[in-house]
C-alpha positions, 0 to 999 in steps of 0.5 A: 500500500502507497503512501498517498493511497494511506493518505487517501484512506485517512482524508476518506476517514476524516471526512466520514467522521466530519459527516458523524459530528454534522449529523449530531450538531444538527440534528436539533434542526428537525427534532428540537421543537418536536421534543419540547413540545411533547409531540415525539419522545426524545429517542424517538425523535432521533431514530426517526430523524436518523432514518430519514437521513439516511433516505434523504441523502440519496435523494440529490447530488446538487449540493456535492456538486458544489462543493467539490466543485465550487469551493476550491480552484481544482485548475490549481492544484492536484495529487497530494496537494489537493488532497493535503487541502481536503484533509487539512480543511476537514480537520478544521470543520470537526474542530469547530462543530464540536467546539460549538457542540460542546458549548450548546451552539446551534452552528453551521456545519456547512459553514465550518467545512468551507471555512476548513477548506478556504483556510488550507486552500489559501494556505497552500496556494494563496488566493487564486486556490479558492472559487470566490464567485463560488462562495460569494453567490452560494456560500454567503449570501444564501447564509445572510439570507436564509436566516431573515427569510426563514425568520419572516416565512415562520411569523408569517406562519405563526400568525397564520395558524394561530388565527385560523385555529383560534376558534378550536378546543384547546385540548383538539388543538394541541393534540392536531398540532403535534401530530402535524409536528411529527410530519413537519419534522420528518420532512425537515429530517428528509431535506436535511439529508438531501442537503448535509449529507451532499457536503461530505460526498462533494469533499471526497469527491474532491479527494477522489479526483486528487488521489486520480481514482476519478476525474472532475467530470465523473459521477458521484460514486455509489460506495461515496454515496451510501457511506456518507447517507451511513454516517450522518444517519449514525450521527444524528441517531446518537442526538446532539442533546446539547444543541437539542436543548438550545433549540428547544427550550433556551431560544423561544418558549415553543408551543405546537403550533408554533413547532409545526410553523417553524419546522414546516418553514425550515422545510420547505427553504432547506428541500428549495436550496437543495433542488438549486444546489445551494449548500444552505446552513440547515442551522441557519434556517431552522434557529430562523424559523424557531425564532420566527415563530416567537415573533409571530406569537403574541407574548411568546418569550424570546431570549435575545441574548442567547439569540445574539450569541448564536449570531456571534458564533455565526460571524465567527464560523467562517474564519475561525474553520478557516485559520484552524484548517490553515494551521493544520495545513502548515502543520501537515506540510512543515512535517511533511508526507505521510508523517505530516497528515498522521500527526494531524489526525493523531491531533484531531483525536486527542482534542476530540477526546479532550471535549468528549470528556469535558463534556461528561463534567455538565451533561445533557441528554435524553432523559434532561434535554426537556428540563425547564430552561432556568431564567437568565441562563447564557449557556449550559453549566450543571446542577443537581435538582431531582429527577421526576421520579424524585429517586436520583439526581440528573444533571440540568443546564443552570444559568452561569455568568462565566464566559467562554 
C-alpha cells in the first residue's frame, strides 16, 4: 500500500467522521421543537430523524456538486496537494462543530467545512486556490439570507395558524398540532439529508479526483454515496442533546403550533436550496424559523441574548474553520508526507477526546434535554435538582455568568 493511497484512506476517514459530528450538531434542526413540545419522545425523535437521513441523502447530488466543485480552484492544484487541502480543511470543520457542540451552539456545519477548506486552500496556494464567485453567490449570501427569510416565512406562519385555529378546543388543538409536528419534522429530517449529507460526498469527491481514482467530470460514486447517507444517519441517531436543548427550550418558549410553523418553514427553504444546489446552513434556517415563530406569537418569550450569541458564533464560523484548517495545513506540510497528515489526525483525536470528556463534567441528554430552561441562563453549566421520579439526581443546564 502507497503512501498517498494511506493518505487517501485517512482524508476518506476524516471526512466520514466530519459527516458523524454534522449529523449530531444538527440534528436539533428537525427534532428540537418536536421534543419540547411533547409531540415525539426524545429517542424517538432521533431514530426517526436518523432514518430519514439516511433516505434523504440519496435523494440529490446538487449540493456535492458544489462543493467539490465550487469551493476550491481544482485548475490549481492536484495529487497530494489537493488532497493535503481536503484533509487539512476537514480537520478544521470537526474542530469547530464540536467546539460549538460542546458549548450548546446551534452552528453551521456547512459553514465550518468551507471555512476548513478556504483556510488550507489559501494556505497552500494563496488566493487564486479558492472559487470566490463560488462562495460569494452560494456560500454567503444564501447564509445572510436564509436566516431573515426563514425568520419572516415562520411569523408569517405563526400568525397564520394561530388565527385560523383560534376558534378550536384547546385540548383538539394541541393534540392536531403535534401530530402535524411529527410530519413537519420528518420532512425537515428528509431535506436535511438531501442537503448535509451532499457536503461530505462533494469533499471526497474532491479527494477522489486528487488521489486520480476519478476525474472532475465523473459521477458521484455509489460506495461515496451510501457511506456518507451511513454516517450522518449514525450521527444524528446518537442526538446532539446539547444543541437539542438550545433549540428547544433556551431560544423561544415553543408551543405546537408554533413547532409545526417553524419546522414546516425550515422545510420547505432547506428541500428549495437543495433542488438549486445551494449548500444552505440547515442551522441557519431552522434557529430562523424557531425564532420566527416567537415573533409571530403574541407574548411568546424570546431570549435575545442567547439569540445574539448564536449570531456571534455565526460571524465567527467562517474564519475561525478557516485559520484552524490553515494551521493544520502548515502543520501537515512543515512535517511533511505521510508523517505530516498522521500527526494531524493523531491531533484531531486527542482534542476530540479532550471535549468528549469535558463534556461528561455538565451533561445533557435524553432523559434532561426537556428540563425547564432556568431564567437568565447564557449557556449550559450543571446542577443537581431531582429527577421526576424524585429517586436520583440528573444533571440540568443552570444559568452561569462565566464566559467562554
Amino acid at each position: 500500500m502507497t503512501a498517498e493511497l494511506v493518505v487517501l484512506l485517512v482524508v476518506v476517514v476524516t471526512a466520514l467522521a466530519f459527516d458523524f459530528t454534522n449529523g449530531f450538531h444538527d440534528t436539533g434542526n428537525a427534532m428540537a421543537t418536536s421534543i419540547a413540545t411533547g409531540a415525539l419522545r426524545p429517542k424517538t425523535a432521533v431514530v426517526l430523524s436518523a432514518s430519514l437521513n439516511l433516505v434523504g441523502a440519496f435523494l440529490s447530488v446538487e449540493v456535492a456538486a458544489t462543493v467539490a466543485k465550487g469551493v476550491v480552484n481544482l485548475g490549481t492544484v492536484g495529487g497530494e496537494d489537493l488532497l493535503l487541502i481536503v484533509f487539512a480543511g476537514l480537520v478544521g470543520g470537526i474542530i469547530w462543530n464540536l467546539a460549538t457542540w460542546l458549548l450548546g451552539l446551534p452552528s453551521s456545519s456547512s459553514h465550518a467545512l468551507f471555512g476548513g477548506l478556504i483556510g488550507a486552500a489559501i494556505a497552500s496556494i494563496g488566493m487564486s486556490g479558492v472559487e470566490w464567485g463560488g462562495v460569494l453567490g452560494k456560500v454567503v449570501i444564501p447564509a445572510l439570507l436564509a436566516p431573515v427569510v426563514a425568520a419572516l416565512v415562520a411569523t408569517a406562519g405563526t400568525k397564520l395558524v394561530y388565527r385560523i385555529t383560534s376558534t378550536v378546543p384547546e385540548g383538539t388543538k394541541q393534540h392536531g398540532f403535534r401530530v402535524g409536528q411529527i410530519g413537519s419534522a420528518s420532512l425537515v429530517s428528509l431535506a436535511h439529508g438531501t442537503n448535509d449529507a451532499q457536503k461530505t460526498m462533494g469533499v471526497i469527491f474532491l479527494a477522489l479526483v486528487a488521489h486520480g481514482s476519478i476525474t472532475a467530470d465523473d459521477e458521484m460514486p455509489f460506495w461515496v454515496k451510501l457511506s456518507c447517507a451511513v454516517a450522518i444517519a449514525l450521527g444524528t441517531y446518537l442526538g446532539g442533546w446539547r444543541i437539542i436543548r438550545t433549540l428547544g427550550k433556551g431560544l423561544v418558549e415553543i408551543a405546537a403550533p408554533q413547532g409545526m410553523a417553524a419546522e414546516s418553514s425550515s422545510a420547505a427553504i432547506i428541500l428549495t436550496s437543495s433542488h438549486l444546489g445551494l449548500p444552505l446552513s440547515t442551522t441557519h434556517v431552522a434557529t430562523g424559523s424557531i425564532l420566527g415563530t416567537g415573533l409571530g406569537r403574541k407574548g411568546a418569550e424570546v431570549r435575545w441574548g442567547i439569540a445574539g450569541r448564536m449570531a456571534v458564533a455565526w460571524l465567527i464560523t467562517l474564519p475561525s474553520a478557516a485559520f484552524v484548517g490553515a494551521v493544520c495545513w502548515f502543520l501537515a506540510h512543515i512535517i511533511g508526507g505521510l508523517a505530516g497528515v498522521l500527526v494531524v489526525f493523531a491531533a484531531l483525536i486527542l482534542l476530540a477526546g479532550f471535549m468528549y470528556l469535558r463534556s461528561r463534567k455538565q451533561p445533557v441528554h435524553s432523559g434532561n434535554v426537556n428540563a425547564e430552561w432556568e431564567p437568565g441562563a447564557e449557556h449550559p453549566a450543571t446542577t443537581a435538582v431531582p429527577s421526576p421520579a424524585g429517586s436520583e439526581i440528573s444533571e440540568l443546564p443552570r444559568p452561569t455568568t462565566t464566559n467562554h
